[in-house]
PDB file as gemmi writes it, atoms N, CA and C in Angstrom:
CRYST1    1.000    1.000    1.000  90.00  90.00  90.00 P 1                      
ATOM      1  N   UNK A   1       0.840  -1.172   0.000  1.00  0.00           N  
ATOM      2  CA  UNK A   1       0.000   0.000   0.000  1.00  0.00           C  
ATOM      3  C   UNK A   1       0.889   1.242   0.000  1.00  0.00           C  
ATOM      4  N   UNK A   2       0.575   2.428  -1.120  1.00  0.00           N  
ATOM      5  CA  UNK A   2       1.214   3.303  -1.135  1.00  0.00           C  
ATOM      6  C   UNK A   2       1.414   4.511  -0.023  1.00  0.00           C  
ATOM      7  N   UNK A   3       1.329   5.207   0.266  1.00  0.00           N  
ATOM      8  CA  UNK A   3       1.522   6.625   1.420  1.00  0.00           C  
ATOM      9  C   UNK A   3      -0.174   7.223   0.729  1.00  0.00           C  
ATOM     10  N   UNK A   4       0.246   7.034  -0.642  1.00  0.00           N  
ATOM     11  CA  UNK A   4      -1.049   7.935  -1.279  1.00  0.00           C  
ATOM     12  C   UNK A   4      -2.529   7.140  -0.947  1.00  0.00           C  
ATOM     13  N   UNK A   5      -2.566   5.972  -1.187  1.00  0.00           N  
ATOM     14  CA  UNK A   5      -3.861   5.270  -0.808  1.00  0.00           C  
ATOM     15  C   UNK A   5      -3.970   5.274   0.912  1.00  0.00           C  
ATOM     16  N   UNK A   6      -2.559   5.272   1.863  1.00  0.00           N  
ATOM     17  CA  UNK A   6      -3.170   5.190   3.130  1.00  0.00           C  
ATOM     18  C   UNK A   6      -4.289   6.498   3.634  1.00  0.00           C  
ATOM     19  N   UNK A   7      -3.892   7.684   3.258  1.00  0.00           N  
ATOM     20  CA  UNK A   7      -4.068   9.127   3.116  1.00  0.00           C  
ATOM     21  C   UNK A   7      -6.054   8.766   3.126  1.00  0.00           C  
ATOM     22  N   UNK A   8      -6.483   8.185   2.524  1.00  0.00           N  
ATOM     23  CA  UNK A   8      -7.929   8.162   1.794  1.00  0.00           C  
ATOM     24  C   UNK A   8      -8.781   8.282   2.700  1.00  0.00           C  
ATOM     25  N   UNK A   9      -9.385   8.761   3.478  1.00  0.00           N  
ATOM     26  CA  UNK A   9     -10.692   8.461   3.849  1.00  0.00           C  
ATOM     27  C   UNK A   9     -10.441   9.940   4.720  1.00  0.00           C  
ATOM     28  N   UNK A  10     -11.224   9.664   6.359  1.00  0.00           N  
ATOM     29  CA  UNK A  10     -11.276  11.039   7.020  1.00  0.00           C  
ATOM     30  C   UNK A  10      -9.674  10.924   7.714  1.00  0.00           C  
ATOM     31  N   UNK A  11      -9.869  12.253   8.360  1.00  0.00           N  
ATOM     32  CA  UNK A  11      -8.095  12.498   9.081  1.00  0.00           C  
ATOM     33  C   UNK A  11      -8.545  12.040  10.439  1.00  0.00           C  
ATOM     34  N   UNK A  12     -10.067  12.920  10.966  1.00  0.00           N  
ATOM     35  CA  UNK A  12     -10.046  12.498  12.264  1.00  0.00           C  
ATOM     36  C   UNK A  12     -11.254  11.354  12.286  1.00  0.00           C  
ATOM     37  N   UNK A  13     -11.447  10.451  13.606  1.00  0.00           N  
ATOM     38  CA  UNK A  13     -11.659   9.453  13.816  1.00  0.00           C  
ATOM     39  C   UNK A  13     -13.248   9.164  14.439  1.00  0.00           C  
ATOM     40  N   UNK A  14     -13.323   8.607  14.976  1.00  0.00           N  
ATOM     41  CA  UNK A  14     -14.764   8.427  15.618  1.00  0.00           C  
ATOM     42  C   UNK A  14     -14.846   9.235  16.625  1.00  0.00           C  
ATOM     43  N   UNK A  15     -13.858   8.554  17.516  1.00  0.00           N  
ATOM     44  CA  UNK A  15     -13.672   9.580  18.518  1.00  0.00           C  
ATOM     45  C   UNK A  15     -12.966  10.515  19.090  1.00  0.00           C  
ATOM     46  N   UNK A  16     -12.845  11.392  17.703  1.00  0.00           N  
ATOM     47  CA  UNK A  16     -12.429  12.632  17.878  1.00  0.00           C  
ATOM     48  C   UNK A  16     -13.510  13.523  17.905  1.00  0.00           C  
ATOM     49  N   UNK A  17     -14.846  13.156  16.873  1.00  0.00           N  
ATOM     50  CA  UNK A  17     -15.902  13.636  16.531  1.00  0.00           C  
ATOM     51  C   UNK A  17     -16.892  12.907  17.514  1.00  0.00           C  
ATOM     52  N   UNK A  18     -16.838  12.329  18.281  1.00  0.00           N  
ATOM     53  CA  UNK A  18     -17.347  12.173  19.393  1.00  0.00           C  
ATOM     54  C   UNK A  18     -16.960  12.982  20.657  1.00  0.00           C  
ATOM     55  N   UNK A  19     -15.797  13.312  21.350  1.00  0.00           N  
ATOM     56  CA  UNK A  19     -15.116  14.142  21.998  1.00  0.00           C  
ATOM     57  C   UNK A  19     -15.174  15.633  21.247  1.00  0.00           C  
ATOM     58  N   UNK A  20     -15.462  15.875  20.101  1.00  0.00           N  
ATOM     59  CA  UNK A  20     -16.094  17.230  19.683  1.00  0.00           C  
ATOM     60  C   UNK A  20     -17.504  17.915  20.018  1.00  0.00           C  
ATOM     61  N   UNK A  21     -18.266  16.431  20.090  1.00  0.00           N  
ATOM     62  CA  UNK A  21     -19.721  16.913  19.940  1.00  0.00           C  
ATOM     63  C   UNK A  21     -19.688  16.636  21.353  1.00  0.00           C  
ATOM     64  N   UNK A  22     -18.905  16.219  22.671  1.00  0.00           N  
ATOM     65  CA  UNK A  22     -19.301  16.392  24.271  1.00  0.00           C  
ATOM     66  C   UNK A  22     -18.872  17.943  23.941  1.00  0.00           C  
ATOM     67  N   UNK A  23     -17.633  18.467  23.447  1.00  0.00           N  
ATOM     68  CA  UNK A  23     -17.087  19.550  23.635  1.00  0.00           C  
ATOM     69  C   UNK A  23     -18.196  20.655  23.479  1.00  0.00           C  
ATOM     70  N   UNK A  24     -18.606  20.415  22.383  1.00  0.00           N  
ATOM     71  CA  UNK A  24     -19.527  21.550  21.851  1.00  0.00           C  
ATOM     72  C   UNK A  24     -20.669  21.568  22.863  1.00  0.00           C  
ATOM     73  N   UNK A  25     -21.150  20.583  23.638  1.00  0.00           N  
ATOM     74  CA  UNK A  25     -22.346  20.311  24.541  1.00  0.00           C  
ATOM     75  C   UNK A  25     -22.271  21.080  26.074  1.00  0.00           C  
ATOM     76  N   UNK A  26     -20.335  21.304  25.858  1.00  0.00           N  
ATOM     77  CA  UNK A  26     -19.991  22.004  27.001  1.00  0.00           C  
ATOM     78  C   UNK A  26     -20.174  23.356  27.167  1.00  0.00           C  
ATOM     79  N   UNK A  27     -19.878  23.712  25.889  1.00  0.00           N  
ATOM     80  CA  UNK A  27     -19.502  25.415  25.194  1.00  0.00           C  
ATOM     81  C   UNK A  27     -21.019  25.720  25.219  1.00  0.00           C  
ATOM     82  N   UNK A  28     -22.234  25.032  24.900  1.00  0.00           N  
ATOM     83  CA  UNK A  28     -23.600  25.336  24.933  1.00  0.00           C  
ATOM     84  C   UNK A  28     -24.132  25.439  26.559  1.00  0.00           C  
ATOM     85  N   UNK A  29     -23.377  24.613  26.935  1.00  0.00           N  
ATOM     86  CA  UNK A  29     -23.918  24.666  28.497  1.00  0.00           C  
ATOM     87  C   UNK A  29     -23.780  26.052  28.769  1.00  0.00           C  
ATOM     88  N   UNK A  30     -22.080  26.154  28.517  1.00  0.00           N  
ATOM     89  CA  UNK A  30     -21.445  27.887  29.924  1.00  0.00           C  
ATOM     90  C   UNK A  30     -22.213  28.767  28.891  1.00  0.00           C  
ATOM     91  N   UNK A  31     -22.310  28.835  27.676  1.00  0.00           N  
ATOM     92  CA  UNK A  31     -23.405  30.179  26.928  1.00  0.00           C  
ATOM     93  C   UNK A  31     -25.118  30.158  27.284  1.00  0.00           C  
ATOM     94  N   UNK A  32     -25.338  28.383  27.873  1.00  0.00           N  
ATOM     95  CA  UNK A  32     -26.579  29.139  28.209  1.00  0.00           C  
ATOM     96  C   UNK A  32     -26.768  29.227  29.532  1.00  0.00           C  
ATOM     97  N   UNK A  33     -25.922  29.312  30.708  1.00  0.00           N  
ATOM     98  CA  UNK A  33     -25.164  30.005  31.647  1.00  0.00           C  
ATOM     99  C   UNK A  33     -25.132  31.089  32.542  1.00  0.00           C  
ATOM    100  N   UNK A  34     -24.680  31.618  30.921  1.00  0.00           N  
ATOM    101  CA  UNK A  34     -24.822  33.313  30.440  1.00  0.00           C  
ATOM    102  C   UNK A  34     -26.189  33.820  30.344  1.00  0.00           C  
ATOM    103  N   UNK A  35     -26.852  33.455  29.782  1.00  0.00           N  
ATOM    104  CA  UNK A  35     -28.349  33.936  29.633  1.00  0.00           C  
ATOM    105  C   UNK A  35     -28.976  34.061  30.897  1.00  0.00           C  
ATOM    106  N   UNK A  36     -29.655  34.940  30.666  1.00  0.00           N  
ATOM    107  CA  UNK A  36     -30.754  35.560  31.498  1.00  0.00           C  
ATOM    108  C   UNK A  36     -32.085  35.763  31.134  1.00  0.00           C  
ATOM    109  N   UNK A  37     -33.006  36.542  31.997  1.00  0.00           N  
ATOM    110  CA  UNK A  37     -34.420  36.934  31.604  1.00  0.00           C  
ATOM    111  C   UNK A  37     -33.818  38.327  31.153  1.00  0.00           C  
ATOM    112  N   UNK A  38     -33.986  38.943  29.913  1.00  0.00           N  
ATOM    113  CA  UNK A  38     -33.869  40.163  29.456  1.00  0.00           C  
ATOM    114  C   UNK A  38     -34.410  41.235  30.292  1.00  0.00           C  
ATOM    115  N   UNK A  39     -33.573  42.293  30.217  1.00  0.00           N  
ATOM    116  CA  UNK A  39     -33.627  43.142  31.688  1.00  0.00           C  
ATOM    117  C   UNK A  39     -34.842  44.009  31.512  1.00  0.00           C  
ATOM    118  N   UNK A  40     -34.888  44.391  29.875  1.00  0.00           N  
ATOM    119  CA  UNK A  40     -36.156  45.280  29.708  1.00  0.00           C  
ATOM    120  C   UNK A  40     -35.534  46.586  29.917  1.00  0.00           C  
ATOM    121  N   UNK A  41     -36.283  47.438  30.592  1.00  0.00           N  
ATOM    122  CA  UNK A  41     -35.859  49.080  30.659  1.00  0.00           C  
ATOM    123  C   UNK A  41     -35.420  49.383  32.408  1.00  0.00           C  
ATOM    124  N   UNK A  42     -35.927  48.616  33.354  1.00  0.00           N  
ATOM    125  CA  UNK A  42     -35.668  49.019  34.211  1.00  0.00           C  
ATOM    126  C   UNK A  42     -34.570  47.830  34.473  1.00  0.00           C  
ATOM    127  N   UNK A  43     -33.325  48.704  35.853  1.00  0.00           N  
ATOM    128  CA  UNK A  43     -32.148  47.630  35.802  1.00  0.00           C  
ATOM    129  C   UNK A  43     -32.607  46.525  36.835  1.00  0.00           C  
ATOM    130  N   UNK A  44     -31.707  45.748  36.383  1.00  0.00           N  
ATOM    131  CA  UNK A  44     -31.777  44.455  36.781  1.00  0.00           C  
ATOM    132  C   UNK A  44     -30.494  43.647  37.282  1.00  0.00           C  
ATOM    133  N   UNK A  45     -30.391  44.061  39.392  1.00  0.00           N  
ATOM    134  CA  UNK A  45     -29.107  43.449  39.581  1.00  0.00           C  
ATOM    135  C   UNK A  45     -28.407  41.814  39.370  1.00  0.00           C  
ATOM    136  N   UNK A  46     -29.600  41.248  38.362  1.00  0.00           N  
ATOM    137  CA  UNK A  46     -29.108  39.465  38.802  1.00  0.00           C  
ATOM    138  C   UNK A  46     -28.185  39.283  37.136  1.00  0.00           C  
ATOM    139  N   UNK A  47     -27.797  40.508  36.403  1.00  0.00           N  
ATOM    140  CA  UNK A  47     -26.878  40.528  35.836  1.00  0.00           C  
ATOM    141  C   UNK A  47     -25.356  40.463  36.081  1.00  0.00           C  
ATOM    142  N   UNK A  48     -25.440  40.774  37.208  1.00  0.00           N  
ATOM    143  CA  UNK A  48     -23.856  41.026  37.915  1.00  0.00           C  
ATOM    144  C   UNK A  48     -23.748  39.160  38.617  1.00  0.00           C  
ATOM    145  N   UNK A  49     -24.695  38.467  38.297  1.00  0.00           N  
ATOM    146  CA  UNK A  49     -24.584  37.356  39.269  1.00  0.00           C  
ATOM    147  C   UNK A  49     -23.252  36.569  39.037  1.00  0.00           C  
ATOM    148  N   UNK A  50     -22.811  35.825  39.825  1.00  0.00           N  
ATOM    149  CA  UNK A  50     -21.676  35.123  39.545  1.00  0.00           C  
ATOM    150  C   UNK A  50     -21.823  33.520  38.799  1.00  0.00           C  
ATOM    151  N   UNK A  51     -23.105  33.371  38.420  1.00  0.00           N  
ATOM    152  CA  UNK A  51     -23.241  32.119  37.638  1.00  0.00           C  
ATOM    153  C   UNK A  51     -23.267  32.849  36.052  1.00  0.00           C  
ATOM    154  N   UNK A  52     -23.709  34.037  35.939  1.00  0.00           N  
ATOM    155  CA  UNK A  52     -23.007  35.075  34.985  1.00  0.00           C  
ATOM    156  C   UNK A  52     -21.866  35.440  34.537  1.00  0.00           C  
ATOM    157  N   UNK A  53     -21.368  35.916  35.022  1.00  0.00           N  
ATOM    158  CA  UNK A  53     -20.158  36.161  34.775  1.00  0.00           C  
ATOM    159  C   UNK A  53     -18.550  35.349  35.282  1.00  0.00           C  
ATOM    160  N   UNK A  54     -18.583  34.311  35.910  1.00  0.00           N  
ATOM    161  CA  UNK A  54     -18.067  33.461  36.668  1.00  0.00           C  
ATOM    162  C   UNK A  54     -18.111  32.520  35.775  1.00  0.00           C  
ATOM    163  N   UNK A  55     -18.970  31.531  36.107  1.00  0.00           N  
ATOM    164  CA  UNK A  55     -19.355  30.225  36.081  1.00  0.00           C  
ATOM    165  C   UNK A  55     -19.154  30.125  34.509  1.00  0.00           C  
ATOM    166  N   UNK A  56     -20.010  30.750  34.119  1.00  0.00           N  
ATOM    167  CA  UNK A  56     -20.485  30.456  32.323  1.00  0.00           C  
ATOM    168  C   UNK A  56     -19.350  30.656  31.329  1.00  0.00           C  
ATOM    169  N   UNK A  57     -19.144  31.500  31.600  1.00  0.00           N  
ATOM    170  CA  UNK A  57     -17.511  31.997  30.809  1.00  0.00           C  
ATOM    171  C   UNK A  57     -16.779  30.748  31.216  1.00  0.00           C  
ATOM    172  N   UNK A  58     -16.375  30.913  32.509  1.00  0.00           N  
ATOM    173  CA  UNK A  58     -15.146  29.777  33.141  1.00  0.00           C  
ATOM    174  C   UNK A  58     -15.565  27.881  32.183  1.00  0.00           C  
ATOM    175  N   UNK A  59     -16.334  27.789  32.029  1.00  0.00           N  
ATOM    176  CA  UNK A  59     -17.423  26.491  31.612  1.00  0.00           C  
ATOM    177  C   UNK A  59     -17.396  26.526  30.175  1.00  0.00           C  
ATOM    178  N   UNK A  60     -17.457  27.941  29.143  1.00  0.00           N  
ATOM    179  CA  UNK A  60     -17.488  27.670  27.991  1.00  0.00           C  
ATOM    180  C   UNK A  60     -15.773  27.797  27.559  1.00  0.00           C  
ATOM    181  N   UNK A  61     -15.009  28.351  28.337  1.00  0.00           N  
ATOM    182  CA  UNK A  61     -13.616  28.304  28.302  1.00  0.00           C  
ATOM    183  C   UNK A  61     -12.828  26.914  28.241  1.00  0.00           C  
ATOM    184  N   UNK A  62     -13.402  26.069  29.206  1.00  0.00           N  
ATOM    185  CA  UNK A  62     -13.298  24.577  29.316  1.00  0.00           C  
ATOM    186  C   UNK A  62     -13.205  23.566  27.860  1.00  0.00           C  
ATOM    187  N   UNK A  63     -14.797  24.222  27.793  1.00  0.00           N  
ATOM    188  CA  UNK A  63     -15.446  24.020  26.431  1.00  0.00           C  
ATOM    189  C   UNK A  63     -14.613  23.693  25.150  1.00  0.00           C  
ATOM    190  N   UNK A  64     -13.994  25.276  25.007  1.00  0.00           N  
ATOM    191  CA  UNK A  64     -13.134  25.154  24.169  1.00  0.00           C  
ATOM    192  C   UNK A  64     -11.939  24.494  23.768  1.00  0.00           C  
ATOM    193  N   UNK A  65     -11.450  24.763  25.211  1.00  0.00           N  
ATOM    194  CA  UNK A  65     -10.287  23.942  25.216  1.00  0.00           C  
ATOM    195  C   UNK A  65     -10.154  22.628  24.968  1.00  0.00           C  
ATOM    196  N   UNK A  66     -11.198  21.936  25.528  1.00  0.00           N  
ATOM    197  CA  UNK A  66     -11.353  20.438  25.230  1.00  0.00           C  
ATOM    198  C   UNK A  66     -11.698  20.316  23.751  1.00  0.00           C  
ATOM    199  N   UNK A  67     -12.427  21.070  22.819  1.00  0.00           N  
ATOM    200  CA  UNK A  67     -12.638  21.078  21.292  1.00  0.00           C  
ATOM    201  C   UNK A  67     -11.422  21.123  20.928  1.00  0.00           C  
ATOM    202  N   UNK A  68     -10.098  21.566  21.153  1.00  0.00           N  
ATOM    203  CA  UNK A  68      -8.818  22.140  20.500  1.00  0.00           C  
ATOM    204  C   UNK A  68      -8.239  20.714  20.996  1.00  0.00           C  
ATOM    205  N   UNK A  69      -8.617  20.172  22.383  1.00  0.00           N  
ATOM    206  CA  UNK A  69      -7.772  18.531  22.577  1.00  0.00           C  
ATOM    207  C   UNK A  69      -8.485  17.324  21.688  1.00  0.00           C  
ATOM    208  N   UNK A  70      -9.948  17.581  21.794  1.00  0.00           N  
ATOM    209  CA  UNK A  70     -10.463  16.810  20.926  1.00  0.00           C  
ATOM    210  C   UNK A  70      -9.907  16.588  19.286  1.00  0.00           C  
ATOM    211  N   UNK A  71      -9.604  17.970  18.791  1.00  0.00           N  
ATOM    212  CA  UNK A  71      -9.142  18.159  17.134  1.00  0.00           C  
ATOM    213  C   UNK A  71      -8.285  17.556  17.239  1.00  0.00           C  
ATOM    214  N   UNK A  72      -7.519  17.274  18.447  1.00  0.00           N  
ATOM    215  CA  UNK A  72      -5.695  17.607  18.474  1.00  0.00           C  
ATOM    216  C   UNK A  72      -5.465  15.715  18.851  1.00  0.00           C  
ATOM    217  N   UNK A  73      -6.421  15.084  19.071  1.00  0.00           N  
ATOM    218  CA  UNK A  73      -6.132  13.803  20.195  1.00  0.00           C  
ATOM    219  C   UNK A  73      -6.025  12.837  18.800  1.00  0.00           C  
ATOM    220  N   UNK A  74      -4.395  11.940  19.094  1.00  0.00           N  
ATOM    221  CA  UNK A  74      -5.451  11.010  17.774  1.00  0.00           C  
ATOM    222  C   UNK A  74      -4.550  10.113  18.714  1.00  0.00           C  
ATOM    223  N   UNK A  75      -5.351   8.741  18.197  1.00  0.00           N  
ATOM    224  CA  UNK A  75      -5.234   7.629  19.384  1.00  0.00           C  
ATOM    225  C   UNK A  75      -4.002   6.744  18.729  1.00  0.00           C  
ATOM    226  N   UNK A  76      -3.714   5.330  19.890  1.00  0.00           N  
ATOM    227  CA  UNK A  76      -2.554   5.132  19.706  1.00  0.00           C  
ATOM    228  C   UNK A  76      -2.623   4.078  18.353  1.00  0.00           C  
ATOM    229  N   UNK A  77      -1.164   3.685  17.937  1.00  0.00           N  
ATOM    230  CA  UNK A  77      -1.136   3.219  16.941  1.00  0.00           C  
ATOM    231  C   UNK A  77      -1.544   1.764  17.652  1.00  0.00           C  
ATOM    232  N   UNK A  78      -1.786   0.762  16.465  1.00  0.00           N  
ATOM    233  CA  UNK A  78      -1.734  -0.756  17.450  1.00  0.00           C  
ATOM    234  C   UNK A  78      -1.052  -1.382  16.514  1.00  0.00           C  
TER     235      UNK A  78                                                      
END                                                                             
């Protein structure tokens, strides 16, 4: 078998694209996190909350990172 025929099919694996789609499930979590009841016109202190600005960020940060190990992970040879 040549270099050129091994090359053929996808680069990443099952479970890379499995470990993508937890990733992405993570990044959806800390963004919806973030969300709130829209403040409207008068203010609204449960914007400043720390599952706001804390938590959700810190969670979709995770998120990401694990998408960049997921792209990045390829398993062992056998």
């Amino acid at each position: 078998m040549t270099s050129k025929e091994k090359t053929k099919g996808f680069v990443l694996g099952k479970t890379n694209f499995a470990l993508m789609a937890i990733s992405l499930l993570i990044i959806i979590l800390g963004f919806v996190l973030m969300l709130g009841e829209p403040s409207g016109e008068t203010f609204n202190p449960d914007i400043f909350s720390t599952r706001r600005i804390t938590v959700g960020p810190m969670i979709s940060l995770f998120g990401f990172a694990a998408m960049v190990f997921a792209i990045m992970w390829k398993p062992k040879e056998k």
